[in-house]
C-alpha positions as CSV (number, residue, x, y, z in Angstrom):
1,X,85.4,45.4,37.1
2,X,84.0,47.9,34.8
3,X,80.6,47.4,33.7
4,X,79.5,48.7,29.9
5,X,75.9,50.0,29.6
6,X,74.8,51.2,26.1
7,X,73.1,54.8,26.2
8,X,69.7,53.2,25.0
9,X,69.8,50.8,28.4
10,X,70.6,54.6,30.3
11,X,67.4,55.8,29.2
12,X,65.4,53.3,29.9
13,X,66.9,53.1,33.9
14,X,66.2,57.0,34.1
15,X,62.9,56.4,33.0
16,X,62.0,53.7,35.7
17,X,63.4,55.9,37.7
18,X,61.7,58.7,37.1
19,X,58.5,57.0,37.6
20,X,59.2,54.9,40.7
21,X,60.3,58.8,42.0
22,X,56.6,60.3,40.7
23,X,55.0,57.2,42.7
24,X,56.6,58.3,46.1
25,X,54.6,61.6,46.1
26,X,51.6,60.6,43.6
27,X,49.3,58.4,45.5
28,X,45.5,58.6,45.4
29,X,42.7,61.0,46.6
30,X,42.9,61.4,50.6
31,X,42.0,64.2,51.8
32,X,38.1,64.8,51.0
33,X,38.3,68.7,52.2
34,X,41.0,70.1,49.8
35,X,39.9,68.1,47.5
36,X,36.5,69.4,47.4
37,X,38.2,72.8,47.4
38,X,40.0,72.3,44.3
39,X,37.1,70.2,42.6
40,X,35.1,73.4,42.6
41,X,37.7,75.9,41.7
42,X,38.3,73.1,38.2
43,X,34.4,73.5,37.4
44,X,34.5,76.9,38.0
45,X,37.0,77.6,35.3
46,X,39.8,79.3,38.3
47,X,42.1,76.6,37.3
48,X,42.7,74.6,34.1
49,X,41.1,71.5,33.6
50,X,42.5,68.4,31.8
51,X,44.6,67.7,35.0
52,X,45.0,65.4,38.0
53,X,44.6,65.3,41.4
54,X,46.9,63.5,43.7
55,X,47.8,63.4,47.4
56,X,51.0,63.9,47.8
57,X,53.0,60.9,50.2
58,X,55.5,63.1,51.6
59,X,53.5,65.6,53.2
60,X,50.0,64.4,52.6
61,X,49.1,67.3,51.0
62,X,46.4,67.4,48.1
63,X,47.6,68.8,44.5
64,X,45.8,69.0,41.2
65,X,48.9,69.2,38.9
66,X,48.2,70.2,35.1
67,X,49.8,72.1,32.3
68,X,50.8,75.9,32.8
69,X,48.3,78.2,30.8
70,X,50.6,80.9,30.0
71,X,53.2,78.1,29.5
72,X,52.1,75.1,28.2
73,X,55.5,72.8,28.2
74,X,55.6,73.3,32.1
75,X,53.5,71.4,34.4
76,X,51.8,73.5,37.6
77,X,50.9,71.9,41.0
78,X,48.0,73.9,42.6
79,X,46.9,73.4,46.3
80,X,43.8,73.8,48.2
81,X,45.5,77.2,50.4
82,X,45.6,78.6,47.1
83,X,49.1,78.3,46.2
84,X,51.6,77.1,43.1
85,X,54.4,75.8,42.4
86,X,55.8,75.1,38.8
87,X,57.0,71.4,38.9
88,X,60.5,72.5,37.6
89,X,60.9,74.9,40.4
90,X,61.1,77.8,38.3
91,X,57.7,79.4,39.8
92,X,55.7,79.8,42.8
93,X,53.0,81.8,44.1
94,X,49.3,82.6,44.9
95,X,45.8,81.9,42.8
96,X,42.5,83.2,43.4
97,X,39.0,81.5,43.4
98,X,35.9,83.0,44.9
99,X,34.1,80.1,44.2
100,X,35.4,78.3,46.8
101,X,34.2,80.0,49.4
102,X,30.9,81.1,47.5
103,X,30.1,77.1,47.3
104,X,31.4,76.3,50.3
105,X,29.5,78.9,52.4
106,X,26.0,77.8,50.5
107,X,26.9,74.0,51.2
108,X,27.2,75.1,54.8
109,X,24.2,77.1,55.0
110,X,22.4,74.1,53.5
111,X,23.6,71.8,56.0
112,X,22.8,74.2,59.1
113,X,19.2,74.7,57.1
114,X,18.9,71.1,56.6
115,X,19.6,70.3,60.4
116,X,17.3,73.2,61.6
117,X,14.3,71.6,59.9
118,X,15.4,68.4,60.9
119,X,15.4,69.6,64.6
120,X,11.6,71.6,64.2
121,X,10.4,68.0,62.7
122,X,11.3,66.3,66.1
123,X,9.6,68.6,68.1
124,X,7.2,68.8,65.8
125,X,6.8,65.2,66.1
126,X,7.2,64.8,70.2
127,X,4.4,67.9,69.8
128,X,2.1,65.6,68.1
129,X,2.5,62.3,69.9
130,X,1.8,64.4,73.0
131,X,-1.3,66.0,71.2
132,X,-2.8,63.0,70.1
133,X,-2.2,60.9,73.7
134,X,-4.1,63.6,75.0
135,X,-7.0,63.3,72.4
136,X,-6.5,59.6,73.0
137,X,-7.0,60.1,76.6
138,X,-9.3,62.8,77.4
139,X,-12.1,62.1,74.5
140,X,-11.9,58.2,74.1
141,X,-10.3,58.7,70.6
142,X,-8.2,55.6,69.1
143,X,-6.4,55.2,66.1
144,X,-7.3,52.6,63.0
145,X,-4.8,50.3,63.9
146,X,-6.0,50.5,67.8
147,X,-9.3,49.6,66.5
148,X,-9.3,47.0,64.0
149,X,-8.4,44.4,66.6
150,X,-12.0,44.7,68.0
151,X,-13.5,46.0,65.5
152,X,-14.6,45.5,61.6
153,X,-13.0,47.7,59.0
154,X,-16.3,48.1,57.7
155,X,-17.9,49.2,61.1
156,X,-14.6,51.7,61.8
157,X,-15.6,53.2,58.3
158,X,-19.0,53.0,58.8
159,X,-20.0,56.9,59.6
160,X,-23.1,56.3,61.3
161,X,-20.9,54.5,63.6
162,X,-17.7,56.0,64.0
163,X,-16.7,59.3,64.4
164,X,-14.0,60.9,62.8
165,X,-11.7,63.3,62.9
166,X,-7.8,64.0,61.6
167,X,-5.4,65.6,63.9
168,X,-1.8,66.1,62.7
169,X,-2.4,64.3,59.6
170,X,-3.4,61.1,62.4
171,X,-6.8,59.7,61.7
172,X,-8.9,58.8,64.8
173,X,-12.1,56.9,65.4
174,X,-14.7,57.2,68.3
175,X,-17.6,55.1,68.4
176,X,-20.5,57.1,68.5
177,X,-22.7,55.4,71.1
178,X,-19.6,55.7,73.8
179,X,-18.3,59.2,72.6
180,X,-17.0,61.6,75.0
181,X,-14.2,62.4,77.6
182,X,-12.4,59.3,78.6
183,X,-12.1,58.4,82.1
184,X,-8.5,60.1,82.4
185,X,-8.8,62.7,83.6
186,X,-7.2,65.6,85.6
187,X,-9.1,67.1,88.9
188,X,-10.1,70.4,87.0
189,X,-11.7,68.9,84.4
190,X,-13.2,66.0,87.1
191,X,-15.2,69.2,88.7
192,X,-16.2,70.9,85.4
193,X,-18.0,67.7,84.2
194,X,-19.2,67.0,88.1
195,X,-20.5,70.4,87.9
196,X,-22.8,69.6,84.8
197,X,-23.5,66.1,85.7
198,X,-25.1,67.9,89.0
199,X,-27.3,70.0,86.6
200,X,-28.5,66.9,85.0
201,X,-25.9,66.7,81.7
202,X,-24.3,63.9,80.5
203,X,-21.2,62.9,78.8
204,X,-22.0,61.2,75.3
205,X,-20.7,57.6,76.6
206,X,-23.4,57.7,79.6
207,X,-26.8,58.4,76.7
208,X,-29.1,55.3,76.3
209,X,-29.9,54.7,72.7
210,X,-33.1,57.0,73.4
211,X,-31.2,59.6,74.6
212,X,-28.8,59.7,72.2
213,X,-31.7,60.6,70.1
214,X,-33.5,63.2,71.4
215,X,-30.8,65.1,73.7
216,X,-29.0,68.0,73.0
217,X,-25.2,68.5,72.8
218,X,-23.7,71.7,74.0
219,X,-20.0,72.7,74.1
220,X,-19.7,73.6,78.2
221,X,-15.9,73.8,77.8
222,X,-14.7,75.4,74.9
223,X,-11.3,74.1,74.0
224,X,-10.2,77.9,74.2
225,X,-10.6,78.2,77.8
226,X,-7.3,75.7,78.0
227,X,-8.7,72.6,80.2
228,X,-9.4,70.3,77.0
229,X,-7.2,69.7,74.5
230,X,-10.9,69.9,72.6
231,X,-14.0,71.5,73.1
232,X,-16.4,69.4,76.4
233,X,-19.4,68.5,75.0
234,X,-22.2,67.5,77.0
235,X,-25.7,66.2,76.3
236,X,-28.8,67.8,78.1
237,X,-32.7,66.9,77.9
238,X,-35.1,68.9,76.2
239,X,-36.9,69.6,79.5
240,X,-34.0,70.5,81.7
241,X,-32.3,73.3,83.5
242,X,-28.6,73.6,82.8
243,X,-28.0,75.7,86.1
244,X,-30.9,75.9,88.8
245,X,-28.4,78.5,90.4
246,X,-28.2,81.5,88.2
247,X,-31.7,82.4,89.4
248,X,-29.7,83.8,92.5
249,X,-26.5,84.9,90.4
250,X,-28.2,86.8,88.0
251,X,-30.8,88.6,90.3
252,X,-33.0,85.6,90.4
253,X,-34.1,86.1,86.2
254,X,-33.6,82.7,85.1
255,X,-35.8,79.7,86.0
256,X,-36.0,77.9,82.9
257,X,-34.5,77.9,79.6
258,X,-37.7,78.9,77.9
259,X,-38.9,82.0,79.4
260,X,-42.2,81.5,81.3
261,X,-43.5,85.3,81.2
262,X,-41.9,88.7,79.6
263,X,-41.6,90.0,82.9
264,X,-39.3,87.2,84.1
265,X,-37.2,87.9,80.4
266,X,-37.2,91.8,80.8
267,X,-35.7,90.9,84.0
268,X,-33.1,88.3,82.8
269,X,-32.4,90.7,79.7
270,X,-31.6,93.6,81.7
271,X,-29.5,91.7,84.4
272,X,-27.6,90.3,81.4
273,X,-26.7,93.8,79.4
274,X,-25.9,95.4,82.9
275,X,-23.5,92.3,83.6
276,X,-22.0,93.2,80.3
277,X,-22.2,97.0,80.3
278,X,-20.1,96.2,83.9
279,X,-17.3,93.4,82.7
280,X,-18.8,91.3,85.1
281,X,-17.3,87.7,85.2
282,X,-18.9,84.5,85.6
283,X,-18.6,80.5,85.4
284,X,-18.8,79.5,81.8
285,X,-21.8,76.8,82.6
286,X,-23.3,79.5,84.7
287,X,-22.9,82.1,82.0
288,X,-24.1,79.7,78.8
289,X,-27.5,78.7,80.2
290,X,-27.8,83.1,80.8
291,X,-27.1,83.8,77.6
292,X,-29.3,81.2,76.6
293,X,-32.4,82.4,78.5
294,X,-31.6,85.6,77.0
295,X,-31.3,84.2,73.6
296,X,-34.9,82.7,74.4
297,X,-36.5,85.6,75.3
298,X,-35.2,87.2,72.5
299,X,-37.1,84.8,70.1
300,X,-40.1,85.0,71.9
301,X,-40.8,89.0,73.1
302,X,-38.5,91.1,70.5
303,X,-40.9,93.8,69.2
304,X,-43.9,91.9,71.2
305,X,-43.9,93.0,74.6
306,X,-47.4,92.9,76.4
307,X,-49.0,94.8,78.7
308,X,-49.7,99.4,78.1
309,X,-47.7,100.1,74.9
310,X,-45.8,97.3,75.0
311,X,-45.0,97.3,78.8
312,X,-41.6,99.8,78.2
313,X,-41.0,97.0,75.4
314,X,-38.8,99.5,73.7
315,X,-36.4,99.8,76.8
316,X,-35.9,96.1,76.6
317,X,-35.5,96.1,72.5
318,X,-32.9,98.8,73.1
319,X,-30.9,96.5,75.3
320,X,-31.3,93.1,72.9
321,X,-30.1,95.6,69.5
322,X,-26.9,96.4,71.9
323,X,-26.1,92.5,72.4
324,X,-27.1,91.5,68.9
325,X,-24.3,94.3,67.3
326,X,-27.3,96.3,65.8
327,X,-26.1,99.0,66.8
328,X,-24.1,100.8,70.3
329,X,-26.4,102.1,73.2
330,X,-28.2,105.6,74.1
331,X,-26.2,105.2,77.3
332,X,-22.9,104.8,75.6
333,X,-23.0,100.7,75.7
334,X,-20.9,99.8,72.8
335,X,-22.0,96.8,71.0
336,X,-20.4,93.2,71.9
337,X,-17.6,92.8,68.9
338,X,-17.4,89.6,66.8
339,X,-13.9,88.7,68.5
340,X,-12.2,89.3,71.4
341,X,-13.2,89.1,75.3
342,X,-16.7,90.6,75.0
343,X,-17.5,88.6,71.6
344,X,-19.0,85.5,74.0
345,X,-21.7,88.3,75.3
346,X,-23.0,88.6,71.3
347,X,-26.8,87.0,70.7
């Protein structure tokens, strides 16, 4: 049987149909990579705008399709490889965009940049957890939150107190009357305070309230010297000798830290310059309560020296202006520096 269908019905079925054909290829965004390709080269002006971008459902393959600019009735279907092809057929063949791979490298770089400083902050960060347990550990340090559930705020914050001190932008509190290295400790650092216990020193937490008063606090372990993660402070008595030892070590100059006659300090002052003149090496507790002595007779004989025309004062002067960076020696001394490894021999 024949069927009879008007040209106006004919239309309107090659319509549908050409629509239901578009919708077998034209499907939505997919594919995040080209597309991001062909995003930039539309905002970058390497491509027309005013078009759309599709994935195609045959082949998967991301298109922007949009009108030809050299010939507008014809639509153009660009792809992410940098290839055409006119819709009709009629045309095919390559675009350029160095935009594209000017964006994309600098997104790239960005991201490695951004992961790099990522990675330094966890270092950074296992760094400072290590640093602090250390603190933590070694000087009897705790943190706010550590305290506050034995303590007051108003005591923690209370300077007279509390010390404090920020490390790695962490804030930590020791209380002043029980200051000092924790019990923690490694066997090095066990024999360097043992060693100024035996000399009559004392760790801050082991002062009575008197003490704590009227002692003096020396750094016997400079942080430097790499067995504290900070400097070893220890308290000594007015009245006391930090080393009863270096009497023998340095040619037996020092019994006391205030010098008893300028005899005993010409000694102690020329054992100390020749120990320096000669790189000698010593114990830091040994060597702090030397240059101390010689410090002290420094204060008390520089200029003064008694006995016939001063005693050979001038000898002794000679040696203190060498130590003091006044100026270098007759005998070719050169003057301690203000850094490096003869800086600690400077008065």
């Amino acid at each position: 049987m024949k069927i009879n269908i008007n040209e106006e019905e004919v239309r309107h079925i090659l319509k549908m149909h050409f629509k239901e054909k578009e919708k077998t290829f034209l499907l939505k965004e997919d594919n995040a990579s080209d597309t991001e390709k062909l995003r930039i080269a539309i905002a970058s002006g390497c491509i027309n705008k005013g078009g759309n971008l599709y994935t195609r459902a045959d082949n998967g393959r991301v298109i922007y399709r949009v009108k030809s600019a050299a010939q507008p009735t014809k639509l153009v279907d660009f792809y992410a490889d940098l290839t055409y092809v006119f819709v009709d057929g009629s045309k095919n063949g390559m675009w350029k965009c160095e935009a594209i791979t000017t964006t994309l490298n600098k997104k790239e770089a960005d991201k490695v940049a951004a992961e790099a400083a990522a990675e330094a902050a966890r270092i950074a960060g296992i760094a400072t957890d290590a640093n602090i347990a250390n603190l933590k550990k070694e000087g009897g340090w705790k943190t706010y939150d550590e305290l506050i559930s034995i303590d007051t705020k108003e005591n923690i914050n209370n300077p007279t107190m509390y010390e404090k001190q920020v490390i790695d932008g962490v804030s930590l509190f020791r209380r002043k009357v029980s200051g000092g290295v924790g019990e923690a400790l490694t066997d090095d650092q066990k024999a360097i305070v043992s060693k100024w216990q035996s000399k009559g020193a004392k760790l801050r937490k082991d002062l009575d309230p008197e003490q704590a008063k009227t002692w003096t606090s020396k750094v016997v372990s400079p942080k430097s010297e790499g067995y504290f993660v900070q400097d070893l402070v220890m308290y000594f008595p007015p009245t006391v000798i930090t080393d009863t030892n270096i009497t023998t070590q340095f040619q037996d100059a020092v019994r006391d830290q205030t010098p008893t006659n300028d005899e005993d300090c010409k000694t102690t002052i020329e054992a100390y310059y020749f120990a320096f003149k000669k790189k000698k090496k010593f114990e830091p507790n040994m060597f702090n309560a030397m240059k101390e002595k010689v410090q002290a007779c420094k204060n008390e004989y520089y200029g003064q020296w008694k006995g016939l025309f001063g005693g050979g004062g001038k000898k002794y002067d000679g040696y203190i202006d060498v130590l003091s960076g006044m100026n270098d020696g007759k005998d070719g001394t050169k003057s301690p520096r203000t850094y490096g490894d003869d800086a600690q021999w400077k008065l």
